[in-house]
C-alpha positions as CSV (number, residue, x, y, z in Angstrom):
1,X,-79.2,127.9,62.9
2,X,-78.7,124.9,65.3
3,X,-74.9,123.4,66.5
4,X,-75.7,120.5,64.1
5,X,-76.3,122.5,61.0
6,X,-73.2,124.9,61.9
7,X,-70.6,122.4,62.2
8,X,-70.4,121.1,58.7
9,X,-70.9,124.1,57.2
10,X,-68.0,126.2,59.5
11,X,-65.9,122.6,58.5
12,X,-66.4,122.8,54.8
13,X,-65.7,126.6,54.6
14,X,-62.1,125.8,56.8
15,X,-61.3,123.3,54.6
16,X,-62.4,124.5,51.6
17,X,-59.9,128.0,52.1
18,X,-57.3,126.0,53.8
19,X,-57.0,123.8,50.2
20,X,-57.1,126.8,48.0
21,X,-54.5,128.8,50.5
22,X,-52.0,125.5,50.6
23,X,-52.5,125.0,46.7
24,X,-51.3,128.3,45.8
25,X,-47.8,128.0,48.0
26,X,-47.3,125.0,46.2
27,X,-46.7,127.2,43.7
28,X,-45.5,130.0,45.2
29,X,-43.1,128.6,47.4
30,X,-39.9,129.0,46.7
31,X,-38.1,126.1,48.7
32,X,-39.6,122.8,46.5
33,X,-39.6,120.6,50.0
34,X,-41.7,123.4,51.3
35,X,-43.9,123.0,48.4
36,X,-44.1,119.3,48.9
37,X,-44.9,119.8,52.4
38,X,-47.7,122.4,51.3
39,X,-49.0,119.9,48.5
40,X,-49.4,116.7,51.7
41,X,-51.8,119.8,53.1
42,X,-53.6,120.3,50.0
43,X,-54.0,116.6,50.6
44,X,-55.6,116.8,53.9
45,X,-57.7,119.5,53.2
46,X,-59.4,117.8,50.5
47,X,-59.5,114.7,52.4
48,X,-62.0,116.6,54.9
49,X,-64.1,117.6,52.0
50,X,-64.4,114.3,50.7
51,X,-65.6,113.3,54.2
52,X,-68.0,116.1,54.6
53,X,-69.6,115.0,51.6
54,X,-70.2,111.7,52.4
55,X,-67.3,110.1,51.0
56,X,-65.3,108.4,53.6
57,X,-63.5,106.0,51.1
58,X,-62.4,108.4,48.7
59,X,-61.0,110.9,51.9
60,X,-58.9,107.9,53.1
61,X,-57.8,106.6,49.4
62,X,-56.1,110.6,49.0
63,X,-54.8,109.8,52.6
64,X,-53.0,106.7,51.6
65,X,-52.4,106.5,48.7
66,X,-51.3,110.5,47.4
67,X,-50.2,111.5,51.1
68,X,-49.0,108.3,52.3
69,X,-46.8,107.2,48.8
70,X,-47.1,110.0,46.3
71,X,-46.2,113.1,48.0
72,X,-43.7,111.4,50.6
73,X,-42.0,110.0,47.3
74,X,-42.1,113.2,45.7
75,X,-40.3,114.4,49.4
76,X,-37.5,112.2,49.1
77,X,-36.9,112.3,46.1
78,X,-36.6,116.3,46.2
79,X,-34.6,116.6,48.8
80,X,-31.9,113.3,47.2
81,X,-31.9,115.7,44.3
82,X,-30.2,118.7,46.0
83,X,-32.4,120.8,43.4
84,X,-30.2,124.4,42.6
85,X,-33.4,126.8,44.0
86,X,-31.9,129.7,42.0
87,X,-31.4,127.8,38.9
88,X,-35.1,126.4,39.2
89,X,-36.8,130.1,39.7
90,X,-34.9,130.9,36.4
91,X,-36.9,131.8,33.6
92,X,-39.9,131.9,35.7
93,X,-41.6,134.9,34.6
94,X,-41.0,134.0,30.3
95,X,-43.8,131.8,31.7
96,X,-46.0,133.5,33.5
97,X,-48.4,134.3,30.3
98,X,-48.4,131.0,29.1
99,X,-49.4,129.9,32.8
100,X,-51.8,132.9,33.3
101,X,-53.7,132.2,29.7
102,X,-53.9,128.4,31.1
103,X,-55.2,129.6,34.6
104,X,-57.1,131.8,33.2
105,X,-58.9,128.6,30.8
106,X,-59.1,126.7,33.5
107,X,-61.3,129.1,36.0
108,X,-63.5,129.6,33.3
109,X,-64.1,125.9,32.7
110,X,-64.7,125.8,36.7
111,X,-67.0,128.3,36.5
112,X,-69.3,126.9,33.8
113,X,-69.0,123.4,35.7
114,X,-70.5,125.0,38.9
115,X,-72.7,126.9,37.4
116,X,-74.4,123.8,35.1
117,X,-74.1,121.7,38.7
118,X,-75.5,125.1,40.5
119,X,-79.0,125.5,37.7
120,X,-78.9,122.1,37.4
121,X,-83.5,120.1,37.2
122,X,-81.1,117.0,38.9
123,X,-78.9,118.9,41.2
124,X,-81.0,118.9,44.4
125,X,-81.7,115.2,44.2
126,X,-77.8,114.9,43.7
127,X,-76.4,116.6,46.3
128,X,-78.8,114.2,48.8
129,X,-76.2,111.5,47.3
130,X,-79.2,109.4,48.2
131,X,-77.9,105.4,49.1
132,X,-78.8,102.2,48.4
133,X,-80.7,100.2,50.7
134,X,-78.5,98.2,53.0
135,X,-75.6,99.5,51.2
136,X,-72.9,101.9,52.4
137,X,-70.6,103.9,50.7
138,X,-68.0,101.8,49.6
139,X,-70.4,99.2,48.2
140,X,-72.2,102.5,46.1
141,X,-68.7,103.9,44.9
142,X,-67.6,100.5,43.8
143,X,-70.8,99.7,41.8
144,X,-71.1,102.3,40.1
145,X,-67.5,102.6,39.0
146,X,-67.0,99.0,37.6
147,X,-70.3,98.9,35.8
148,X,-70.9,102.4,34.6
149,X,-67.2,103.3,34.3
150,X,-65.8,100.1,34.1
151,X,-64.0,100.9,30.4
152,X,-62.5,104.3,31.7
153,X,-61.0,102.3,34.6
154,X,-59.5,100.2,32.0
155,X,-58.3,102.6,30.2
156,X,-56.5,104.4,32.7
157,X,-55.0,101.6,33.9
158,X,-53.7,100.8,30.4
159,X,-52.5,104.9,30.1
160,X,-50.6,104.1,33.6
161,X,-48.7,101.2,32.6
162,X,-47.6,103.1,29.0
163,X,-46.3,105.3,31.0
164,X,-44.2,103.3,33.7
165,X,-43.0,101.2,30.7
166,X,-41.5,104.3,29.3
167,X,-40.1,105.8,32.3
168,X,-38.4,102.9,32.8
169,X,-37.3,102.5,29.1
170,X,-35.9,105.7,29.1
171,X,-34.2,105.4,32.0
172,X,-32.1,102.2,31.2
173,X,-29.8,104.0,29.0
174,X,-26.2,102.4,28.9
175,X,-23.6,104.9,29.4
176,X,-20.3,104.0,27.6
177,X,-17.3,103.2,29.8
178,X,-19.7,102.1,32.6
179,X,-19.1,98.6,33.7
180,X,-21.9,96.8,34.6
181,X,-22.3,93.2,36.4
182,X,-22.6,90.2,33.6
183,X,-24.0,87.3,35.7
184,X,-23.0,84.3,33.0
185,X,-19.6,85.8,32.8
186,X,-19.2,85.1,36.2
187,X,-20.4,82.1,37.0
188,X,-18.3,80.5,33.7
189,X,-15.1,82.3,35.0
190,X,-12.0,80.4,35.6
191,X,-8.6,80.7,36.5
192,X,-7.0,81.5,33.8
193,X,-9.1,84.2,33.1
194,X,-8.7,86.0,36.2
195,X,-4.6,85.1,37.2
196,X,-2.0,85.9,34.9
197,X,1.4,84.1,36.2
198,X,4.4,86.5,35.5
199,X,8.1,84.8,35.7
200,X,10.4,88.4,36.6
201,X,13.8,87.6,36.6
202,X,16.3,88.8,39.5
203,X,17.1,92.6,39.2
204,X,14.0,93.2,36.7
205,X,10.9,95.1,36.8
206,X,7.8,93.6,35.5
């Protein structure tokens, strides 16, 4: 086997265990920044994939967008939170069937997915991800994604913002006894609202 036929398969196989290994101390570590900082890994690894494959644009999207935004967020926002490690590893093992049996689901599913893709009459002809001509990658992803997928865009997009409406609805609670900032109360306030004139007479306490 020749140095240009060695290289992306050596590349593939480092990424590929480097993802797995960083994925499962995500969940196994027991410090959550650690796991955040495991998860931006996870990140990169995959981002490699992508490229090996041909996929230059998605590899740079996971970059930016979940390395460069999500998993930073989820970083700060960790470590603002002061998170009680002991409290958070309680209970852990009540769900360790649950998340076994789901674990469990979900290799099987993986399994029958590679295996279809593996035995696959099409499965040759796809992996040559063959191109357009005088097209590049971005120009392939991007047609094919709003025309053949065009409504599952759309209705993710919809899914996302139900979601960020309701995180913020639920998070604008009004706690009683909070005081909180009343912009027409202020601008119509006068004097007399504010200043109450008290006459004390000599050798008297108000």
């Amino acid at each position: 086997m020749d140095l240009p036929t060695l290289l992306p398969a050596v590349a593939f196989y480092v990424f590929a265990a480097s993802a797995v290994l960083f994925a499962f101390m995500v969940v196994s570590a027991r410090n959550p920044v650690r796991s955040v900082l495991f998860l931006i890994m996870t990140f990169f690894s995959a981002a490699g994939l992508f490229v090996l494959m041909g996929a230059e644009f998605l590899g740079m999207v996971l970059i930016m967008v979940y390395v460069g935004a999500v998993a930073v967020l989820f970083l700060f926002v960790v470590m603002m939170l002061d998170i009680d490690n002991v409290e958070l590893k309680q209970g852990f093992a009540d769900y360790m069937p649950l998340g076994g049996l789901l674990g469990a689901i979900l290799a099987v599913e993986l399994i029958v997915l590679g295996s279809s893709w593996a035995f696959s009459d099409t499965a040759q002809s796809a992996r040559l991800a063959p191109m357009p001509e005088g097209g590049d990658n971005l120009g392939a992803f991007a047609g094919v994604l709003y025309t053949d997928y065009a409504f599952f865009i759309e209705a993710a997009g919809l899914v996302l913002l139900v979601a960020m409406s309701g995180a913020v609805v639920l998070t604008s609670y009004h706690k009683k006894g909070v005081k909180r900032q009343n912009i027409g109360e202020q601008v119509a306030r006068r004097a007399e609202d504010g200043v109450t004139l008290v006459d004390v007479e000599p050798g008297q306490g108000i």
